[in-house]
C-alpha positions in Angstrom: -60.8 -0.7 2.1 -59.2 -2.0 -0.9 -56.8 0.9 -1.6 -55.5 0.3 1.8 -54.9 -3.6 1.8 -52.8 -2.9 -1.6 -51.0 -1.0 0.1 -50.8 -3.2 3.1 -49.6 -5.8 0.4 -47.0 -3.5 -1.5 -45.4 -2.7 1.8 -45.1 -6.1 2.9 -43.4 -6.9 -0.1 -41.2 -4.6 -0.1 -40.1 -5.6 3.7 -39.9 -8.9 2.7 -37.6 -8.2 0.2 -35.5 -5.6 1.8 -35.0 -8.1 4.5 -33.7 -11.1 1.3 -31.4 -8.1 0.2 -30.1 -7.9 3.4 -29.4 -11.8 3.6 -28.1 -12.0 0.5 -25.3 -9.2 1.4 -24.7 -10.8 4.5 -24.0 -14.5 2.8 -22.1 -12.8 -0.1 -19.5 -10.8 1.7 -19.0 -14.0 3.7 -19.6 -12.5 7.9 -20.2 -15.9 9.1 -21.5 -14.6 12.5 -21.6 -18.0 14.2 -17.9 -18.0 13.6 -15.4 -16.8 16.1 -12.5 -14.3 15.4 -9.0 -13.0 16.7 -8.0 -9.9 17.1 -4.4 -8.8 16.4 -2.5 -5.2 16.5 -0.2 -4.2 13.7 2.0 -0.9 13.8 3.1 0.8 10.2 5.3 3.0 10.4 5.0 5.7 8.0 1.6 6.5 5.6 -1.5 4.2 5.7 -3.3 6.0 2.9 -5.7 3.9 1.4 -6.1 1.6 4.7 -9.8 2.4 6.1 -11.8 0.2 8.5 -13.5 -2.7 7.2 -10.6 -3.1 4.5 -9.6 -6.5 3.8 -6.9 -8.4 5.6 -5.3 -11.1 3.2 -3.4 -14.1 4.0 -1.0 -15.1 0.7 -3.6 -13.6 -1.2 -7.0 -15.1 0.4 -9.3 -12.8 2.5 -8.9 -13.8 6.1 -10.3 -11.0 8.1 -11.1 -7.0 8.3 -9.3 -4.3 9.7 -11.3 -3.5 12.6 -9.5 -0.3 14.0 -6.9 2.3 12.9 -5.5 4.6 15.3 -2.0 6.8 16.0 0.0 5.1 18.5 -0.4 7.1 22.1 2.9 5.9 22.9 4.8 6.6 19.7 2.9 9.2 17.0 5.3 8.3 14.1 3.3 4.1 14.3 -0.1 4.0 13.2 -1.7 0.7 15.0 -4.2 -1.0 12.8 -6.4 -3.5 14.7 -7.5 -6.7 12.7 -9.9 -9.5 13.2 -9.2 -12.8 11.8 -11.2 -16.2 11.9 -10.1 -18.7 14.4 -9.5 -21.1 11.6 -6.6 -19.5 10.7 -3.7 -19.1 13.4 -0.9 -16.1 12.7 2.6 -18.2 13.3 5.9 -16.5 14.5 7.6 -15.7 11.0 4.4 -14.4 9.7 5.0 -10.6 8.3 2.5 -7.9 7.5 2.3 -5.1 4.5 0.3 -2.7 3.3 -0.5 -3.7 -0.6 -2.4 -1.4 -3.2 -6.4 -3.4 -4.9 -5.2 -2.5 -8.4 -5.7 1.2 -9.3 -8.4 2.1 -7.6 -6.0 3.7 -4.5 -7.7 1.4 -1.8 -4.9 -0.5 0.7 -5.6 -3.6 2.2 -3.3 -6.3 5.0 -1.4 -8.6 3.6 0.1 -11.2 5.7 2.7 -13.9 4.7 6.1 -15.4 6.2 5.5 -18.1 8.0 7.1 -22.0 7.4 5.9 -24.9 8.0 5.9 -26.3 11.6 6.2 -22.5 13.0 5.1 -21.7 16.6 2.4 -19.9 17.0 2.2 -16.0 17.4 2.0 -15.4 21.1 1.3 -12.0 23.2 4.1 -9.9 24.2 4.1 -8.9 28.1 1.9 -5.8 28.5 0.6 -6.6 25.6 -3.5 -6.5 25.0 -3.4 -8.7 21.7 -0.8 -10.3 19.8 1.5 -8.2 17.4 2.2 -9.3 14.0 5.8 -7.8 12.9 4.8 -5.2 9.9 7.2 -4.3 7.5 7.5 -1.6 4.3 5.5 -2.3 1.2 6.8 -1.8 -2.1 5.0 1.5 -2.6 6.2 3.3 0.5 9.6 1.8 -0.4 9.2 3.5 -3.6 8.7 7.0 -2.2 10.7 6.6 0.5 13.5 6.9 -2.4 11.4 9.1 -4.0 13.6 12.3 -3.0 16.7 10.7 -3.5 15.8 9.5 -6.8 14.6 13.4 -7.6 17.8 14.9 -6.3 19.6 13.0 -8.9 17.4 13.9 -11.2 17.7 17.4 -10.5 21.9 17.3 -10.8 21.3 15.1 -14.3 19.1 18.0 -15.5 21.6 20.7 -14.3 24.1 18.5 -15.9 22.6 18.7 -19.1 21.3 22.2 -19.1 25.3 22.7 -18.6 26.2 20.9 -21.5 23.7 22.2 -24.1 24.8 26.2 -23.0 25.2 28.5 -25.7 29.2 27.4 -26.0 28.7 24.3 -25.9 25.8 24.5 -28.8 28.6 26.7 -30.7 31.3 24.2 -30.2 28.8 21.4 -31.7 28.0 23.6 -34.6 31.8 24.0 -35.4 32.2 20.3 -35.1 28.8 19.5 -37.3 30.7 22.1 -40.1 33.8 20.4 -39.6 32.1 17.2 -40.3 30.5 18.2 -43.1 33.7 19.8 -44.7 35.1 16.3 -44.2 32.4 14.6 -45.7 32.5 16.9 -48.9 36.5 16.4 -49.3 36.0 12.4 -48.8 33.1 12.4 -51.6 35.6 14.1 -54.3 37.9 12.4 -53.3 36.3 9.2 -54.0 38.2 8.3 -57.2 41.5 8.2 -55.4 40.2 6.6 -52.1 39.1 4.0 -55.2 42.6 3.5 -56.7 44.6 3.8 -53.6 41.9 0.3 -52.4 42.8 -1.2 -56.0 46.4 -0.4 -55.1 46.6 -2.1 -52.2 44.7 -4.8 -53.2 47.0 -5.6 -55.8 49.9 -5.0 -53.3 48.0 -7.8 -51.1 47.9 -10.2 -54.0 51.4 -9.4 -55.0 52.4 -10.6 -50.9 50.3 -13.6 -51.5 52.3 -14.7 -54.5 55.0 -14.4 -52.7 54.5 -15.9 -49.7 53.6 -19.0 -51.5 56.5 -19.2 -53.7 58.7 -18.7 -50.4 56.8 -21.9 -49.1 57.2 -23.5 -52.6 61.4 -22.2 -52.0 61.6 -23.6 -48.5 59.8 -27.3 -49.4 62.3 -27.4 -52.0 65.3 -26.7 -49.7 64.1 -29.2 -47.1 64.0 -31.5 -49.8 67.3 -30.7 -50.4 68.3 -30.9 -47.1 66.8 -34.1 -46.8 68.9 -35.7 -49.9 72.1 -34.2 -48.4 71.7 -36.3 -45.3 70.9 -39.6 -47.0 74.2 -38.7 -49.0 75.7 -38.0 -45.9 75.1 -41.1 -44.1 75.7 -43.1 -47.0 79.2 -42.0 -47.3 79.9 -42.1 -43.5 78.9 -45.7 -44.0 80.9 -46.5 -46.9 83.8 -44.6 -45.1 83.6 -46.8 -41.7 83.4 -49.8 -43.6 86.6 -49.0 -45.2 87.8 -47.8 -42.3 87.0 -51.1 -40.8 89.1 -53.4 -43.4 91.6 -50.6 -42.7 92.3 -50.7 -39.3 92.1 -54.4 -39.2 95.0 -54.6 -41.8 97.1 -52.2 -39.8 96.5 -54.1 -36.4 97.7 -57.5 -38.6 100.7 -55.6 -39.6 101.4 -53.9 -36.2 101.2 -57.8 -35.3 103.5 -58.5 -37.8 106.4 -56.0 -37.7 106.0 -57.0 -33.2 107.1 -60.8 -34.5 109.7 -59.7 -36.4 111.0 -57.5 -33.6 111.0 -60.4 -31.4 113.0 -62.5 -33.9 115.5 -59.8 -34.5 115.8 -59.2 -30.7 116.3 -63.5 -30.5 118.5 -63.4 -33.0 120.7 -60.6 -31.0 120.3 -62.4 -28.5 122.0 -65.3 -29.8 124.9 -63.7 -31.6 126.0 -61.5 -29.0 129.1 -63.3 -29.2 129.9 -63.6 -32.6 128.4 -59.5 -32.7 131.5 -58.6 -30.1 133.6 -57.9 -32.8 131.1 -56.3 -35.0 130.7 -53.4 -32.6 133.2 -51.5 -33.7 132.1 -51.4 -37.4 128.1 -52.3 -37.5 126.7 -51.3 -34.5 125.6 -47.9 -35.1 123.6 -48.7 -37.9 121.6 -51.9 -36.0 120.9 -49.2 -33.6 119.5 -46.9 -35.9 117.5 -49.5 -38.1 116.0 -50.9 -34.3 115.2 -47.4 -33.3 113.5 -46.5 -36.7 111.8 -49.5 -36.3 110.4 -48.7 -33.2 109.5 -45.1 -34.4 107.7 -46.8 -37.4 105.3 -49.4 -34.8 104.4 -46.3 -32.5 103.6 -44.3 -35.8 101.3 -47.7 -36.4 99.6 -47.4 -33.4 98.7 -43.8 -32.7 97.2 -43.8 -36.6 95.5 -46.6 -35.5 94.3 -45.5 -32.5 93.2 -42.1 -34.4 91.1 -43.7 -36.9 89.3 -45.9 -34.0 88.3 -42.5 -32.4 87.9 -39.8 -35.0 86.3 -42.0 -38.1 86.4 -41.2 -41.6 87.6 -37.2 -40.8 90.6 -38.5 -39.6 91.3 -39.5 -43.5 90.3 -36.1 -44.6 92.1 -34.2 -42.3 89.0 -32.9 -40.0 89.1 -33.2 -36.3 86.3 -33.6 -34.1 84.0 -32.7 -37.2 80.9 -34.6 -36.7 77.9 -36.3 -39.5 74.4 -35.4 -39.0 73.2 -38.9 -39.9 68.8 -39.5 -39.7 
């Protein structure tokens, strides 16, 4: 009797405990089973390796349901149709786009749903539809071998390529050019001493420009110098010139004034002897003429001179026209 209530005892306790196991898995994996769900249809196109039922479906990251069902399309065989269940808590929105994404590396695919924006309607059920559909779209993996081939392919015609250029002509052209190399490289090492002196050379040639390029700047300061003293002379004189030419012209205008006054008188004094100068016309006259008409000659010759040195300046003097003084 007491081997068989121990054992009575031992198999109660392991009941018991099978049954806390049980509870504990239940609260752990979080199946709330007083909690509601929705169920939504999602159609890949393409593999779903990895997916299984029961994988997780993920919202930005946080689990939000299971996959409840995976099946081929009946109505197109290239979609595979993935059923989820999601708590009402959560509500898919239009906007909201599903992926398949890879748990690390351990190969298993779970639903991962993101998209929406704030203030989005929610996702409704198409006509003939059983469930809503959330809009899937390629993950990064299947992107990845979808240009798998592609990316092979050019591979392929870059290994070609290369097998090409390493052939056995090639390989002998590159071992001419390595041999031509090192010919060149032994003929530049004894040659060193010259390659040497010809650098020296040229870097006495260098300084030699340098000196003289500065004494050329030292020549051309000194010109402009120069140049500069020739002006101030210049205008100096030009001054000293105009002033002169100044007192000048003023004493020629006095005595063009002059010889005018002594015209008049002579002509007033004609004038009054015309009479008395009847008789002289016979012996006199001609030379009255000629001293009038030299006269006149001499107070044009006056004027124009005057009239020169009020245009042309100084170079009127010294017998250049039109010449002109750079004056600063």
């Amino acid at each position: 009797m007491e081997t068989r209530g121990s054992h009575i005892l031992i198999g109660s306790a392991v009941v018991l405990f099978t049954l806390l196991f049980m509870g504990m898995v239940i609260w752990v994996s979080g199946n709330d089973l007083d909690k509601g769900v929705r169920s939504y249809d999602i159609f890949f196109r393409g593999s779903v390796s990895g997916l299984a039922v029961g994988g997780d479906v993920r919202y930005r990251g946080i689990r939000i349901g299971r996959v409840a069902d995976i099946v081929i399309d009946p109505d197109d065989p290239s979609q595979v149709q993935a059923t989820v269940e999601i708590g009402e808590d959560l509500v898919i929105k239009e906007g909201d786009i599903a992926r398949l994404k890879l748990q690390g590396i351990t190969g298993v695919a779970f639903v991962s749903i993101e998209g929406a924006v704030a203030g989005s309607p929610e996702l409704g059920i198409p006509p003939l539809a059983k469930r809503p559909i959330i809009p899937s779209a390629p993950s990064e993996l299947e992107k990845l071998f979808s240009g798998a081939p592609e990316l092979l392919g050019r591979a392929i015609v870059v290994a070609e390529r290369l097998a090409d250029l390493l052939g056995d002509d090639n390989q002998a052209q590159f071992a001419g050019i390595l041999s031509d190399l090192k010919l060149l490289t032994g003929t530049l090492a004894n040659q060193q001493a010259g390659i040497q002196n010809t650098l020296l050379a040229m870097e006495r040639s260098a300084a030699s420009v340098a000196s003289a390029a500065a004494k050329a700047d030292t020549l051309m300061d000194d010109a402009a110098e120069t140049m500069a003293v020739a002006r101030g002379a210049m205008v100096g004189i030009d001054q000293t010139v105009s002033q002169d030419l100044g007192n000048l012209i003023a004493e020629l205008r006095a005595t063009n004034r002059d010889m005018a006054e002594v015209m008049a008188s002579a002509n007033r004094i004609v004038q009054r002897a015309e009479e008395p100068l009847v008789g002289f016309t016979h012996d006199g006259l001609g030379e009255a003429q000629r001293f009038i008409t030299e006269a006149r000659l001499m107070v044009a010759a006056i004027s124009r001179l005057t009239e020169r040195l009020e245009t042309g300046g100084a170079q009127t003097l010294l017998g250049v026209e039109g010449a002109e003084v750079d004056a600063e």
